[in-house]
N, C-alpha and C positions, 0 to 999 in steps of 0.2 A: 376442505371443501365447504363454502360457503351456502347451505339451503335457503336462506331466504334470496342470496343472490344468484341461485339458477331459476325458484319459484318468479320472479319478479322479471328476470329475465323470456321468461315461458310466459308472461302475462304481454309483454310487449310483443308478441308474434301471434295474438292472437289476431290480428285482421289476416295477415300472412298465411294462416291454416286456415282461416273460414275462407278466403280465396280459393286455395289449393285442394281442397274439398270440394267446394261449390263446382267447380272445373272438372274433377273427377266425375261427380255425379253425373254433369253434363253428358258425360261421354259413356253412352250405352255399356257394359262390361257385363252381357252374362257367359259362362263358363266357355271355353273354347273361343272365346270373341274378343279378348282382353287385349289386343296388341296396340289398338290408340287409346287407353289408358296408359296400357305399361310405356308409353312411349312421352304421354306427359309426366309420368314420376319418373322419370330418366332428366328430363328436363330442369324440374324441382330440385331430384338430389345434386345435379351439378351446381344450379343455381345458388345453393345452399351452402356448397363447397366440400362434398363429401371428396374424400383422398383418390377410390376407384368406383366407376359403376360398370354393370355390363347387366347383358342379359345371355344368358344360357340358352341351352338347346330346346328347352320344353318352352322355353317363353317366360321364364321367372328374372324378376331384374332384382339384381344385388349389388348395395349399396356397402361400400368398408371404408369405416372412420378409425384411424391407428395402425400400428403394426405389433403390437405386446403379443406376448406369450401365451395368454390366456385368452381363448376364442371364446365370443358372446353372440349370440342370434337375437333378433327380434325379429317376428314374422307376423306378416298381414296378408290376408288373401285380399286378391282385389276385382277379383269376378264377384258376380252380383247374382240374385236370381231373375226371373223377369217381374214385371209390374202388375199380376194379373189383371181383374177389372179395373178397365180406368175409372167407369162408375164409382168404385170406393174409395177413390181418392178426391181431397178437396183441393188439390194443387198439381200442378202437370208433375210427375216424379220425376223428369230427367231435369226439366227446371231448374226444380224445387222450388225454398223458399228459404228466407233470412230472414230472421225478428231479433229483437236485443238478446236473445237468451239461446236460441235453437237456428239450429240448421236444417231443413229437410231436401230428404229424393231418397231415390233407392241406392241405396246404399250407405245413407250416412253413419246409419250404425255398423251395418255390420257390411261392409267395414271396412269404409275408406278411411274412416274420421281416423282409425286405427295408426293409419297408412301416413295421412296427416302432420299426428301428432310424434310419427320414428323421424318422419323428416326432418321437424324442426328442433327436438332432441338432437340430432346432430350439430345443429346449427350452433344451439345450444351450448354442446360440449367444445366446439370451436370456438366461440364467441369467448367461453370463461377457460381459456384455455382445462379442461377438464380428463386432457388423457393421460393414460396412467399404462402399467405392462398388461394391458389388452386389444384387440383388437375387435371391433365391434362390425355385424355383419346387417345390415337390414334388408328383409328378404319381403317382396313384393310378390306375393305367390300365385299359382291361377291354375285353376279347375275344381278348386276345393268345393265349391257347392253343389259340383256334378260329383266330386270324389275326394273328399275328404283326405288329405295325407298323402295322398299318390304324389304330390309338387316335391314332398320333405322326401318320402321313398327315395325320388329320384336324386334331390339333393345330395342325399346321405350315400347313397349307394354308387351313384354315378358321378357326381360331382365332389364326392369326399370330404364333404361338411359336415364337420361332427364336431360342435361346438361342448364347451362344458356345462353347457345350458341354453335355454329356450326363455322368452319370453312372448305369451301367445296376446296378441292386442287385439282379441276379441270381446266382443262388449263384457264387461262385468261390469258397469255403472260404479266404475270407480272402485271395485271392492279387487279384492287376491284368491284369485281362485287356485282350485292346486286340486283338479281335475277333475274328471264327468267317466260318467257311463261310457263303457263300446258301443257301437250296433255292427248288425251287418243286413246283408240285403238279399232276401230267401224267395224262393220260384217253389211252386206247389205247383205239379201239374198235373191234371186226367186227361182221360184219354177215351172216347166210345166211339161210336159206330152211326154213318153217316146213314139218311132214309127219305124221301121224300115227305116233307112237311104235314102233307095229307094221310101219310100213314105212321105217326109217331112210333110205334108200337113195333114196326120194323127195324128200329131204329136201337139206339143205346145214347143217352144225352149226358156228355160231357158236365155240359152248367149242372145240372142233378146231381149228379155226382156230386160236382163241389158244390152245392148249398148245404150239406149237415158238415161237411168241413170247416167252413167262412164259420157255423154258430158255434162247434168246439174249439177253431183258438178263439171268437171271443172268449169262450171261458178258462181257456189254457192263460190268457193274460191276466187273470184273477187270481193266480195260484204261483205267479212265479216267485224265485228268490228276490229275497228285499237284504240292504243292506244298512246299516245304522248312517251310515257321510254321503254314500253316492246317492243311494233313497231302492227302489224296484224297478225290477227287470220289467219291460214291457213291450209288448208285440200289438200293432195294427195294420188289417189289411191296406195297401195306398193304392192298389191299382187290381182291375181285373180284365180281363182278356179273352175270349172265343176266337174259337174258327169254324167254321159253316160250308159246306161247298153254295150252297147261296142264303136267302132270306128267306126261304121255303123249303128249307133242310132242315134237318136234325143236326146239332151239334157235335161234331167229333172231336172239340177240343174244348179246354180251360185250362187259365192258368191264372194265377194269382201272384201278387206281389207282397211279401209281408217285411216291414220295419221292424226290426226286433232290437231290441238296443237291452244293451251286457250289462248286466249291473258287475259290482265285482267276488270273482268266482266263478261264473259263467264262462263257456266257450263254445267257439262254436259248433264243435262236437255234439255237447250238451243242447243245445238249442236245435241243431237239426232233432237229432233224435226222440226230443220231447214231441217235434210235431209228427217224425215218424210212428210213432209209438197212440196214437188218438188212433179207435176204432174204426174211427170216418178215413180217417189216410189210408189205414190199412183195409177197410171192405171194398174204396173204389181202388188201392192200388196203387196209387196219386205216388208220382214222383217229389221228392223233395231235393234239393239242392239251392246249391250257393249261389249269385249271377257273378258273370266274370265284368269288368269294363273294361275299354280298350279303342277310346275315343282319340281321336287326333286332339294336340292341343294347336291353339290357333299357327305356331309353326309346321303344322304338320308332322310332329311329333309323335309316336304312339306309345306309351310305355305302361303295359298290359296288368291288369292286378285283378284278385279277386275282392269282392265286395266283405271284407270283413276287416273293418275300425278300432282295435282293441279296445278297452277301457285301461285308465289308467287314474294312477293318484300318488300324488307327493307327499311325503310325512312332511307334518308342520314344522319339526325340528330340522330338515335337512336345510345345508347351508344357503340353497337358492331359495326356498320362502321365506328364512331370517331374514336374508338378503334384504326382499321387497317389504318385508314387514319393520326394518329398522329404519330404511329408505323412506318410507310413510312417514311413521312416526316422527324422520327429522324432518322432513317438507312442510308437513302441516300439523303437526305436535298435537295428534289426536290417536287413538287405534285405529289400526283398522279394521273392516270383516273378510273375517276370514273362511270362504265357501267353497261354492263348486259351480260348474256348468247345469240347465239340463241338455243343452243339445252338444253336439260331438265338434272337434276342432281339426285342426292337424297335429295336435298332441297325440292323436290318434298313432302315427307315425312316428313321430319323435320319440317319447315316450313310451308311446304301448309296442309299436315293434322293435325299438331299438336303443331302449330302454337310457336315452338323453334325458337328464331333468327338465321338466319342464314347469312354468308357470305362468299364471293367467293376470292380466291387469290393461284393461282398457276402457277406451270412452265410449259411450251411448250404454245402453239398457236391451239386455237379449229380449226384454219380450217385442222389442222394436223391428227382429229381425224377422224378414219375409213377410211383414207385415205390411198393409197401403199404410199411408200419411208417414213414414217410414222418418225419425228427427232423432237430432242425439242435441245436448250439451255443448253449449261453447266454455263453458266452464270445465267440460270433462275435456277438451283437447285440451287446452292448458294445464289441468289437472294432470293430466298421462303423458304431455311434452316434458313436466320436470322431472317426475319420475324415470322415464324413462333416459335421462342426460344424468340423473344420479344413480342410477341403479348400478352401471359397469365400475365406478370406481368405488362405491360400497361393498360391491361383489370382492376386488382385490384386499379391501380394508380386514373384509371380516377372513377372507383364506390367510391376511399374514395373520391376524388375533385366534385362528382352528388350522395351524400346518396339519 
């Protein structure tokens, strides 16, 4: 295997991806809405000349280059979140925009560019004739920014994809990630007693109740477990919620939404019970629990899970990091870094529930994600197309060199 000549090969397809990007962007993709996206990377991977595509039941398109022995995934989500203020943007985001260096809209990081740079990897591995006894899968996922891992769930369980590994083309700005914290997604609710507005005092008010709540997990988030690679556990409230028989009642309801994300050792056990166990929980009473989701995907699909994302993480020694880390080294004869996420993937799934290796190596920069002016690198698609056209035949090099 030739690296400078799949690098060089990946350098000429760079107008190819910022096309096939720029396209994506175009086309709206937030969660449950993804089916004219996935309908032009259907397009792409044929154009490219992948062996099979299709799309599954949930709406995921899968692209297979080879037939070998050895099953390999790459996977990119390709839902988006929405734009929020158009005010904080200085370019329309479904647009975007092209300069000699960057690409932007929403989604170019996280994570079409992703998406991009599996395609023409493919292309890649065909052009140099580059197959070997594997079979290489590229999975174009969708719901993951409403739910995280539910796409792979389904994958794995229903569709019996269970590769010997993962590669998650989530932004890591170029670097090898080898994994991130859990979270999951926690309801605190109270509950009192409804009164006319004018006589509070007849009344029992919900909101009240949870205000010394809301001030003890802030401080429950100061005290969580910390770990030396993933970093500390942490909880913030992101949403809160009343109910009222009108505008001139008394509150007979609250409820709250808290982000709690796993460092490792945590569970969810643990984490409920830390906030059952606060004085405030227990004086107003306050229910605690898990949220379930159970959202159709743009097929009208429903495949039901509860809201809890394991955390997970790869030893640097196991054979799928060597993998991407000798892979580096031969493309662009430098080290690499070697890190973590902080936000969650569908390794979440992969990995944390069904314990598949997984690992992280993509274009753009996480803090770009859900961000306005939202840009990635045209040097990092290129960057992550050769890697990724080397990475399945390094994988077989190094299993025959560790039977």
């Amino acid at each position: 295997m030739t690296f400078n000549a799949i690098l060089k090969r990946a350098q000429t397809y760079e107008k190819d991806m910022v096309k096939f990007l720029r396209d994506m962007i175009k086309i709206p993709s937030e969660s449950c809405d993804e089916k004219a996206v996935i309908k032009r990377i259907e397009q792409e991977m044929h154009h490219v000349g992948f062996d099979a595509v299709r799309i599954d039941q949930m709406g995921n398109i899968i692209g297979r280059i080879g037939q070998g022995k050895h099953i390999i995934a790459m996977d990119g989500h390709i839902d988006t979140v929405g734009v929020g203020q158009l005010s904080n943007w200085t370019f329309d985001p479904y647009e975007g925009f092209e300069d000699d260096t960057h690409v932007g809209g929403r989604g170019a990081s996280d994570q079409e560019g992703g998406m991009a740079s599996m395609v023409y990897a493919a292309k890649i591995i065909k052009d140099l004739k580059l197959e070997d006894d594997y079979t290489l899968y590229v999975t174009g996922t969708v719901q993951e920014e409403d739910c995280d891992g539910l796409c792979w769930q389904y994958l794995i369980e229903q569709e019996g994809l269970k590769p010997e590994f993962v590669v998650i083309t989530e932004p890591t700005s170029c670097r090898i990630y080898r994994g991130h914290r859990g979270r999951m997604e926690i309801k605190v609710e109270t509950t009192g007693l409804s009164s006319h507005g004018s006589a509070p005092e007849r009344g029992e008010n919900a909101i009240y109740k949870m205000a010394p709540i809301i001030e003890e997990l802030k401080g429950l988030n100061d005290r969580l477990k910390d770990d030396s690679f993933l970093g500390k556990g942490t909880l913030t409230i992101s949403e809160i919620f009343s109910a009222s028989p009108s505008r001139c009642a008394v509150a007979d309801g609250c409820h709250i939404s808290v982000d709690r994300r796993l460092t490792d050792g945590e569970t969810p056990k643990t984490a409920i019970k830390e906030i059952e166990q606060l004085p405030s929980v227990k004086k107003a009473k306050a229910k605690v629990s898990m949220y379930d989701y159970a959202q159709p995907s743009y097929t009208g699909f429903v495949y039901p899970t509860k809201t809890y994302f394991p955390t997970w993480v790869i030893d640097e020694q196991h054979i799928t990091t060597q993998t991407l880390i000798k892979t580096y080294q031969a493309l662009f004869e430098t080290e690499p870094t070697v890190d973590k996420w902080t936000f969650s993937t569908n390794g979440v799934s992969i990995m944390g529930r069904h314990n598949i290796p997984c690992i992280g190596f993509g274009p753009g920069h996480e803090n770009q994600a859900h961000a306005p002016n939202e840009k990635t690198e045209k040097a990092h698609l290129i960057k992550a197309a050769a890697m990724y056209a080397a990475i399945p035949k390094m994988y077989i090099k190094e299993r025959k060199s560790n039977p």
